[in-house]
N, CA, C and O atoms as a GROMACS GRO file, in nm:
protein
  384
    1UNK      N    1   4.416   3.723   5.088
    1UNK     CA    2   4.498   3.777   4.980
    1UNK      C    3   4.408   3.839   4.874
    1UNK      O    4   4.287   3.816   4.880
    2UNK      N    5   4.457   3.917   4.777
    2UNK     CA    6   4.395   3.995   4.719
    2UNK      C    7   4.418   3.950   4.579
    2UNK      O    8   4.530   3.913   4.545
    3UNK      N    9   4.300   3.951   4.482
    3UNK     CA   10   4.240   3.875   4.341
    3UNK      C   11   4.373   3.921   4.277
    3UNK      O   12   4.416   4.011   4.348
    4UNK      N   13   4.449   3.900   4.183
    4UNK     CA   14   4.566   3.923   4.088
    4UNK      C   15   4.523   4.093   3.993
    4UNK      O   16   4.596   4.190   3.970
    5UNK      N   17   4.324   4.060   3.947
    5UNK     CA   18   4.336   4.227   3.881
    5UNK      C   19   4.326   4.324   4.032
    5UNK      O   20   4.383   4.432   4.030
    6UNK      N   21   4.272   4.292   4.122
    6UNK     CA   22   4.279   4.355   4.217
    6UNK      C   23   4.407   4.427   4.290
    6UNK      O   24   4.420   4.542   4.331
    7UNK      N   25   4.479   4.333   4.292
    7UNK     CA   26   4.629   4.356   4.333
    7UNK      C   27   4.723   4.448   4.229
    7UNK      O   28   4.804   4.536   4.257
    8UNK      N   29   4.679   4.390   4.088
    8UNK     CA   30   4.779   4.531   4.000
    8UNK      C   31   4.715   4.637   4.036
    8UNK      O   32   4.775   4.740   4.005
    9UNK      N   33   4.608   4.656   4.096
    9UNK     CA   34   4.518   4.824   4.070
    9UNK      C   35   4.598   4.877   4.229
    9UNK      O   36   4.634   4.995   4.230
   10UNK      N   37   4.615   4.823   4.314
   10UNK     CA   38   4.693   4.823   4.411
   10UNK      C   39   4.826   4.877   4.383
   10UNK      O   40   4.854   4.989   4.425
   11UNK      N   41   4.933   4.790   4.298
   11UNK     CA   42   5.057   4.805   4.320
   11UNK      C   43   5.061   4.924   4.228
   11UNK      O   44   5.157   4.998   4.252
   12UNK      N   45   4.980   4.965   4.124
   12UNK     CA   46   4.956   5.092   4.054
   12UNK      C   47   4.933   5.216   4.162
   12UNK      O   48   5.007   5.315   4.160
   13UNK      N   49   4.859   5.206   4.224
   13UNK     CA   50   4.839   5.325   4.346
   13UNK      C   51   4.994   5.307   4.389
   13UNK      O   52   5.048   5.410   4.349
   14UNK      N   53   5.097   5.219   4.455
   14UNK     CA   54   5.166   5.272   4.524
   14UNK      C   55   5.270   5.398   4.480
   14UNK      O   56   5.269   5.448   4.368
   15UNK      N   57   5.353   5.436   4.581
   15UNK     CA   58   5.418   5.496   4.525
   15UNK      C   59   5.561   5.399   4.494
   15UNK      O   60   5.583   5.284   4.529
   16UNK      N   61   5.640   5.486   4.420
   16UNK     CA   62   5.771   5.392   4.409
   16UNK      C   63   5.858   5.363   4.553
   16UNK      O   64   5.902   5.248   4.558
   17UNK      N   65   5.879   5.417   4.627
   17UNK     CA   66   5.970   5.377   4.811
   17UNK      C   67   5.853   5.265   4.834
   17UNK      O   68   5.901   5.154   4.860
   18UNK      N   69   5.665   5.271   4.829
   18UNK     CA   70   5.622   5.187   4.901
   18UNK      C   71   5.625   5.073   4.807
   18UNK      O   72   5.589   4.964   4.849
   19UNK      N   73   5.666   5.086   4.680
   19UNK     CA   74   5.639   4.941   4.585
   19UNK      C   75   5.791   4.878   4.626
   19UNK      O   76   5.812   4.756   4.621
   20UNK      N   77   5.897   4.979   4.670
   20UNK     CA   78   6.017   4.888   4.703
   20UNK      C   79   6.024   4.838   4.833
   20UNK      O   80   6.095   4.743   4.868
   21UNK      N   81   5.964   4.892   4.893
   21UNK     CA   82   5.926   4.813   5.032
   21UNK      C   83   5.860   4.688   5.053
   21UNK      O   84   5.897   4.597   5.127
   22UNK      N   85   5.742   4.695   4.970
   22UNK     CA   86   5.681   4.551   4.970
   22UNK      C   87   5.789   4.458   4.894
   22UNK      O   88   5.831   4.356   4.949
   23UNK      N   89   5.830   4.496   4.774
   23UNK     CA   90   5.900   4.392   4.721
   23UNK      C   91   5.974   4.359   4.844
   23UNK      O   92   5.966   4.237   4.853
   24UNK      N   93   6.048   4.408   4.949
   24UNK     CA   94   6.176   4.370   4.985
   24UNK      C   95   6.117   4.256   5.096
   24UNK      O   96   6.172   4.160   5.151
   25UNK      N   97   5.976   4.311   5.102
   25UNK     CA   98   5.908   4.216   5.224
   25UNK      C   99   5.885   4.094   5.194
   25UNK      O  100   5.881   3.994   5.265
   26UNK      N  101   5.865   4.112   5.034
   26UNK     CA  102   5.751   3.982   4.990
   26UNK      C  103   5.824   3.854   4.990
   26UNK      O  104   5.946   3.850   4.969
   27UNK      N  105   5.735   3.723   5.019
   27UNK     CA  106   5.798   3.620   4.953
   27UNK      C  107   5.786   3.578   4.832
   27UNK      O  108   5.870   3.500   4.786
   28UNK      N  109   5.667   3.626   4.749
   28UNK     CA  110   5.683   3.608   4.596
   28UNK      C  111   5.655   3.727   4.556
   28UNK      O  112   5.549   3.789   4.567
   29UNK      N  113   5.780   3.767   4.495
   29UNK     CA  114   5.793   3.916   4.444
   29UNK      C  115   5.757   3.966   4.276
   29UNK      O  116   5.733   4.073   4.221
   30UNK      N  117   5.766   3.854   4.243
   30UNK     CA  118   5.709   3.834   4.107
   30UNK      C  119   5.634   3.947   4.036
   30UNK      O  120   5.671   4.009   3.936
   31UNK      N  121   5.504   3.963   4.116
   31UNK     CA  122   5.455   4.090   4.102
   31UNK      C  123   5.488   4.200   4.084
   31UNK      O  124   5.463   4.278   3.992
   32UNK      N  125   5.588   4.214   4.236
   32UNK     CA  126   5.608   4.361   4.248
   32UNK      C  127   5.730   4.366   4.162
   32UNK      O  128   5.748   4.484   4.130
   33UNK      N  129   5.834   4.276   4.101
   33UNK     CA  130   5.940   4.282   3.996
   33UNK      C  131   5.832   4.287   3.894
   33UNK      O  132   5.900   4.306   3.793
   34UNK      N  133   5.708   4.282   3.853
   34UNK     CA  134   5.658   4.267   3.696
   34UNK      C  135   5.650   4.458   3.694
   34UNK      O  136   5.712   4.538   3.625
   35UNK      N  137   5.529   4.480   3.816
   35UNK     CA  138   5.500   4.625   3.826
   35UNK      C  139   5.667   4.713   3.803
   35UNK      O  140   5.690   4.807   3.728
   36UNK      N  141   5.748   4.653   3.882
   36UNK     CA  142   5.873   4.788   3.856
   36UNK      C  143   5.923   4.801   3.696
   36UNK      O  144   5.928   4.894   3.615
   37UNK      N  145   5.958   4.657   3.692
   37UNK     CA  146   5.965   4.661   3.519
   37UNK      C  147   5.866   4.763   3.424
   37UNK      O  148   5.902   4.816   3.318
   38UNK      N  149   5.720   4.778   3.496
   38UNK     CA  150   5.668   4.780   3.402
   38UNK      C  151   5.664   4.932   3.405
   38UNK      O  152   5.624   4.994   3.306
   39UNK      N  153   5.712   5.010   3.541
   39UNK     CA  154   5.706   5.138   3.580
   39UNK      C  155   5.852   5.168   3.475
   39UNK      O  156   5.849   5.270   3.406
   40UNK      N  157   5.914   5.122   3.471
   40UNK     CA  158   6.025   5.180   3.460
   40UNK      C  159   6.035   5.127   3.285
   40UNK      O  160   6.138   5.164   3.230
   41UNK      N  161   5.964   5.068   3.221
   41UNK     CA  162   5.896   5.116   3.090
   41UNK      C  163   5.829   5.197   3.033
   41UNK      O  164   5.842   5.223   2.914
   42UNK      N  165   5.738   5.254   3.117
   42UNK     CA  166   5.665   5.362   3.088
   42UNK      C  167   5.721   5.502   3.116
   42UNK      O  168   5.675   5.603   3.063
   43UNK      N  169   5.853   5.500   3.226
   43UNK     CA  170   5.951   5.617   3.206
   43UNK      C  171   6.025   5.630   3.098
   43UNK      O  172   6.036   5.726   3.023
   44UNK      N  173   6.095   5.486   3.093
   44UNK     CA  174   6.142   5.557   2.923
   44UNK      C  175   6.102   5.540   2.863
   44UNK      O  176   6.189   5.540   2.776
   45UNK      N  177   5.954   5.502   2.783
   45UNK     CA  178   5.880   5.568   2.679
   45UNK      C  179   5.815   5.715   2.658
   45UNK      O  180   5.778   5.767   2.552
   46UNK      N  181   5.811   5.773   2.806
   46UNK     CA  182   5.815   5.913   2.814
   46UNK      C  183   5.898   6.001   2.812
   46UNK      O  184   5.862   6.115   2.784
   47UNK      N  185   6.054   5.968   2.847
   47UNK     CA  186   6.155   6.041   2.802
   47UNK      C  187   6.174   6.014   2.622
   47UNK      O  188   6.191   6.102   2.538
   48UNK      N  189   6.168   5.892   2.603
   48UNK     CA  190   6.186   5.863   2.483
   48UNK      C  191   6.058   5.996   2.414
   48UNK      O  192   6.087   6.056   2.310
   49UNK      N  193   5.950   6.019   2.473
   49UNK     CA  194   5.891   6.137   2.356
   49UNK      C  195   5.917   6.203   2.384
   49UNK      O  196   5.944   6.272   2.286
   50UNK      N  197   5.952   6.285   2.520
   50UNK     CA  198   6.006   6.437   2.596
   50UNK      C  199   6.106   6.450   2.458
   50UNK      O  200   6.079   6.545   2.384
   51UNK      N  201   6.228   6.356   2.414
   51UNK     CA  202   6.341   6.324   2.335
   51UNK      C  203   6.272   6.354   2.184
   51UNK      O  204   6.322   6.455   2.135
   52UNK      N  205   6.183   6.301   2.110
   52UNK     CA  206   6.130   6.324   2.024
   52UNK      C  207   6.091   6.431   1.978
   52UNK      O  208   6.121   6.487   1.872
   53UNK      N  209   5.977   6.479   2.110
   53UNK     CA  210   5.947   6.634   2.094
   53UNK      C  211   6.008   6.706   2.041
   53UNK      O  212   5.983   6.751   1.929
   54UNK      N  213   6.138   6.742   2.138
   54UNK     CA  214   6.234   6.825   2.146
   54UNK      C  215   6.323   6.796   1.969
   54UNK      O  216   6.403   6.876   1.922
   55UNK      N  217   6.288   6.687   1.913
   55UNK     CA  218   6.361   6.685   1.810
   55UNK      C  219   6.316   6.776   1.728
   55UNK      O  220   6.373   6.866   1.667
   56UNK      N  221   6.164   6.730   1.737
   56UNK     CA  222   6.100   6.773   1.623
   56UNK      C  223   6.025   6.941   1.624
   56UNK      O  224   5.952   7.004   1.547
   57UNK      N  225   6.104   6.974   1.789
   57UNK     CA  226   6.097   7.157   1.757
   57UNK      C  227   6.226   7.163   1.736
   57UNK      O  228   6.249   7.250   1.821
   58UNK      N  229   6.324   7.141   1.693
   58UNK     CA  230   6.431   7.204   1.633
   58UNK      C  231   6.447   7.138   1.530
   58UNK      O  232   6.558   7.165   1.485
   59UNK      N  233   6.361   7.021   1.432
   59UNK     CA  234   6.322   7.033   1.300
   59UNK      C  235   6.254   7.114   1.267
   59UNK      O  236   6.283   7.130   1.149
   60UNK      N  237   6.139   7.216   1.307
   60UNK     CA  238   6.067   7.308   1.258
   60UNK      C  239   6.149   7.422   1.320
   60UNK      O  240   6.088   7.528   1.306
   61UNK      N  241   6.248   7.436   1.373
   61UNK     CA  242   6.260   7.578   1.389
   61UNK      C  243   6.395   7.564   1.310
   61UNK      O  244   6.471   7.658   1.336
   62UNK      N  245   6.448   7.474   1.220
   62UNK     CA  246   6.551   7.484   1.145
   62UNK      C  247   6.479   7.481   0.993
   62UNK      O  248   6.522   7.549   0.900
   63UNK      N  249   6.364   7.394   0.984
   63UNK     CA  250   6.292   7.482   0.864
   63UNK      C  251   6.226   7.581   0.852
   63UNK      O  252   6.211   7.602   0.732
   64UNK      N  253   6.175   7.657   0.915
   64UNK     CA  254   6.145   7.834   0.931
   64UNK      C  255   6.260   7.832   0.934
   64UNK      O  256   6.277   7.755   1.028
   65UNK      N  257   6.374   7.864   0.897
   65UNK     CA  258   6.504   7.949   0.895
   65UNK      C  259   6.568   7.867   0.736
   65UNK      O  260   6.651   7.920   0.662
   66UNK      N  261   6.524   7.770   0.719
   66UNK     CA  262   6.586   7.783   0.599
   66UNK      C  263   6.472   7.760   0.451
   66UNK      O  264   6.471   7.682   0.356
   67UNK      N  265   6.381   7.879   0.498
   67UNK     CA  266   6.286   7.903   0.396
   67UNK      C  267   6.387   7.949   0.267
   67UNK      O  268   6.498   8.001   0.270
   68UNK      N  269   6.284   7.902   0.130
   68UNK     CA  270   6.382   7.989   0.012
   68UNK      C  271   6.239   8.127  -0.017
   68UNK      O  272   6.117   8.130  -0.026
   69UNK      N  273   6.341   8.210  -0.023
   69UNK     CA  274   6.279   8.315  -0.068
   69UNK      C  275   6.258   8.295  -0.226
   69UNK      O  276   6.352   8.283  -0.304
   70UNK      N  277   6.139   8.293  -0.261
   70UNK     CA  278   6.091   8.262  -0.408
   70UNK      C  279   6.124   8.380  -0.450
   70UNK      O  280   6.214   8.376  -0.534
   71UNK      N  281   6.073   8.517  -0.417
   71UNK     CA  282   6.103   8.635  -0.497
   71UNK      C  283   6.267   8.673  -0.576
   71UNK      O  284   6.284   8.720  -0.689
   72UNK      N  285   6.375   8.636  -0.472
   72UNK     CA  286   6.505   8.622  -0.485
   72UNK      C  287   6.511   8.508  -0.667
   72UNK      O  288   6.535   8.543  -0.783
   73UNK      N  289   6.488   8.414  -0.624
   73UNK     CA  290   6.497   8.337  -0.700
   73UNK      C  291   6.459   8.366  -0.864
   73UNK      O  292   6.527   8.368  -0.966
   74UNK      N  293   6.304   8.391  -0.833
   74UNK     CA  294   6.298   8.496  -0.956
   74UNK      C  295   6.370   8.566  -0.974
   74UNK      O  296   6.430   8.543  -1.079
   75UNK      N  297   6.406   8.661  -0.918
   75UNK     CA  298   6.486   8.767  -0.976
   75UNK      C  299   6.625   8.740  -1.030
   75UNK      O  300   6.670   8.818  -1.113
   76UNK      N  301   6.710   8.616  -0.984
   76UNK     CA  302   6.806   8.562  -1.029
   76UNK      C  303   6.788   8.556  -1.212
   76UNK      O  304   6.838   8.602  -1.315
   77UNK      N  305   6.674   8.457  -1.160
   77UNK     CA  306   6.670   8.342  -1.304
   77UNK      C  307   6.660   8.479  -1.400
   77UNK      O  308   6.733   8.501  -1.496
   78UNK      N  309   6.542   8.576  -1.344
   78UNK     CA  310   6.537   8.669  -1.499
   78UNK      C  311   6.597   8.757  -1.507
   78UNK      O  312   6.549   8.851  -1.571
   79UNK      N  313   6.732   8.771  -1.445
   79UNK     CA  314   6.881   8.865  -1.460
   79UNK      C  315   6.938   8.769  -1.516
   79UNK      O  316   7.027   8.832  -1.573
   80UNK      N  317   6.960   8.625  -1.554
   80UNK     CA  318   7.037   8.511  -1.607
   80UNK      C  319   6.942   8.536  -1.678
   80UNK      O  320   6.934   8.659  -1.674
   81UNK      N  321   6.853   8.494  -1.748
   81UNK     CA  322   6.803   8.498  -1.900
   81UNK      C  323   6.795   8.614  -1.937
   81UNK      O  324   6.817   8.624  -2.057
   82UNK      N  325   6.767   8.732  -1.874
   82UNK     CA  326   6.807   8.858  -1.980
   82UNK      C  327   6.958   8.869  -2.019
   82UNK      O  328   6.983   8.914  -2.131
   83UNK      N  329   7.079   8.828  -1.924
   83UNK     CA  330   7.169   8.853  -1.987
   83UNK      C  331   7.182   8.733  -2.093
   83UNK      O  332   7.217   8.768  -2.206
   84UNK      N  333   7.162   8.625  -2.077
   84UNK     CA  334   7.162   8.543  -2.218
   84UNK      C  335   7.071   8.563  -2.327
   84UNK      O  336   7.089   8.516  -2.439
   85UNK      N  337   6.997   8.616  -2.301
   85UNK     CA  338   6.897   8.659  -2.409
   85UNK      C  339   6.966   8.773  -2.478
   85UNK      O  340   6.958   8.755  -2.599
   86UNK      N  341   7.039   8.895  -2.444
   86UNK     CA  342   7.060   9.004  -2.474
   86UNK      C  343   7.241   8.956  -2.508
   86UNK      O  344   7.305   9.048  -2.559
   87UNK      N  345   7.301   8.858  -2.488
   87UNK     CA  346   7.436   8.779  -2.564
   87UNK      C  347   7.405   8.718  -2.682
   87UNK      O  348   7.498   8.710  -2.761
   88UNK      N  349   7.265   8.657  -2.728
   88UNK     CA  350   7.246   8.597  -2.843
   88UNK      C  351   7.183   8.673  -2.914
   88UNK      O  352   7.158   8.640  -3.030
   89UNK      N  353   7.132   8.814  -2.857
   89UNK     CA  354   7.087   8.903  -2.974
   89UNK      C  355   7.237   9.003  -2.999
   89UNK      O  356   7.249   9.030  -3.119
   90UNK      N  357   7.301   9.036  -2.949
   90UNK     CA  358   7.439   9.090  -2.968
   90UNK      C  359   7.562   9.024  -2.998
   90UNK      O  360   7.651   9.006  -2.914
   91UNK      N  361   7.571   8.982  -3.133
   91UNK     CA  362   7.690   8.863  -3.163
   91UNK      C  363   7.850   8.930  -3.135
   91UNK      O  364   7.938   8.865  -3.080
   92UNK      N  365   7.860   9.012  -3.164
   92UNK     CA  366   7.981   9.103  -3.133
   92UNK      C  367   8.010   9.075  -2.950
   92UNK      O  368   8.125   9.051  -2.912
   93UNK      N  369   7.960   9.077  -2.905
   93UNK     CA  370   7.994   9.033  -2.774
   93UNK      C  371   8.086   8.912  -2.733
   93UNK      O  372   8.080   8.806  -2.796
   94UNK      N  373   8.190   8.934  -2.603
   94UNK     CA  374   8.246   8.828  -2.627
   94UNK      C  375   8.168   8.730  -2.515
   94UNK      O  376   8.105   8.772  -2.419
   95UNK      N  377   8.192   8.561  -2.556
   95UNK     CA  378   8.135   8.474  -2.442
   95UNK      C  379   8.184   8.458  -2.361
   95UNK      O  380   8.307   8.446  -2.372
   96UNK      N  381   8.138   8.450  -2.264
   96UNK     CA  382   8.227   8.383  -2.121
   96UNK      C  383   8.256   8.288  -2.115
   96UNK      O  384   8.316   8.247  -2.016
   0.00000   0.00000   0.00000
């Protein structure tokens, strides 16, 4: 029989049909139920980032699209303070 680190470096090489084969053979399967568990953790921690990824390019491609244009902005604010500036130098005007 083969040493326990020896044997995970083993059930790591197989593929998945030959790791379900031995299990089905074995009489203590222990192993080969730790290895599947442990295969089938490491799939979904890789979908789980495939999942992440994908989040976090359509967080950056929804902030590139909702940049503020600073120039706009300026130009607001100092069309709003010239017209209030140019209402408190003209009292005759009516307020809004």
């Amino acid at each position: 029989m083969q040493t326990p680190d020896n044997f995970d470096a083993v059930l790591q090489s197989l593929s998945d049909e030959e790791l379900l084969d031995h299990l089905s053979q074995s009489e203590t399967p222990e192993l080969l139920q730790a290895e599947v568990r442990r295969r089938l953790q490491v799939r979904a921690n890789q979908e789980l980032r495939v999942q992440q990824h994908a989040e976090i390019s359509r967080m950056v491609e929804h902030l590139e699209q909702s940049r503020v244009e600073w120039q706009a902005v300026r130009e607001f604010f100092r069309e709003t303070l010239l017209e209030f500036t140019s209402r408190a130098d003209d009292p005759d005007q009516e307020a809004h």
